[in-house]
C-alpha positions in Angstrom: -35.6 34.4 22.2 -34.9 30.9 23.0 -34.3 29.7 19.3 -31.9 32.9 19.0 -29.8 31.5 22.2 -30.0 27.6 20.8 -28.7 28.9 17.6 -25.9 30.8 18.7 -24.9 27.7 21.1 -25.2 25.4 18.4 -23.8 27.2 15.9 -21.1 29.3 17.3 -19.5 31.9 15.0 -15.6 32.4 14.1 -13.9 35.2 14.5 -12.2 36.7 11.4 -9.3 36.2 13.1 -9.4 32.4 13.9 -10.7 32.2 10.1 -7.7 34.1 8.9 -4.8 32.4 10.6 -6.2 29.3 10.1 -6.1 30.2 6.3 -2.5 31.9 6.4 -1.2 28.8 8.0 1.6 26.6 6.1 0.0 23.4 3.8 1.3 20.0 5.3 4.3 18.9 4.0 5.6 15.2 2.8 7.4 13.5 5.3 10.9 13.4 4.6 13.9 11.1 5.5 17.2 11.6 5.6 20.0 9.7 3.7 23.6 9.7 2.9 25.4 9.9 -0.4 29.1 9.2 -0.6 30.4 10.2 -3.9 33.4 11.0 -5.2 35.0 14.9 -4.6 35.3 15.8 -8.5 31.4 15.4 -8.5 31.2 17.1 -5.0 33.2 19.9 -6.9 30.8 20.0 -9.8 27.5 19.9 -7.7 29.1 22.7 -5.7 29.9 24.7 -9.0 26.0 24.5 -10.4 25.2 25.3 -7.4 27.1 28.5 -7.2 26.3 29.1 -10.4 22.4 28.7 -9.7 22.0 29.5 -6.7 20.2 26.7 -5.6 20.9 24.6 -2.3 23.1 21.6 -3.2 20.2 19.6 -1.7 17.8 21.0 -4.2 19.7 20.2 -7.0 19.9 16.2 -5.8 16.1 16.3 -5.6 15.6 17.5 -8.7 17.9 15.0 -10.6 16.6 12.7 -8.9 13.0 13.0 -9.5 13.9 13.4 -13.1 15.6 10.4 -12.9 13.2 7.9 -11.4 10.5 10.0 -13.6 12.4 8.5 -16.7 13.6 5.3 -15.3 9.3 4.5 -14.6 8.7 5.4 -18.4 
């Protein structure tokens, strides 16, 4: 009876519930940090139009170009 009771103390067991959420919850994320861009309004006006036309956040599409930038500027 004794080893029953140690085991249990020891060895407690989750609920499905704590096992579940824990599961469902978000991955960690990168940390990010902000910057600012100034560029000229014709390529405001142009990001803005792909944008609209894909219907991606304006943000999004920096990020990508970006990395596909520095992707082929690394080799």
């Amino acid at each position: 009876m004794f080893e029953c009771l140690n085991l249990l103390i020891t060895h407690p067991v989750q609920s499905k519930e704590s096992s579940l959420t824990h599961r469902l919850q978000a991955p960690d994320k990168e940390a990010t940090v902000r910057f600012t861009v100034d560029m000229s309004e014709s390529l405001h006006r142009k990001l803005s139009m792909l944008a609209a036309r894909t219907g991606r956040k304006k943000v999004d599409i920096v990020r990508m170009l970006l990395e596909d930038g520095l992707k082929e500027v690394e080799g």
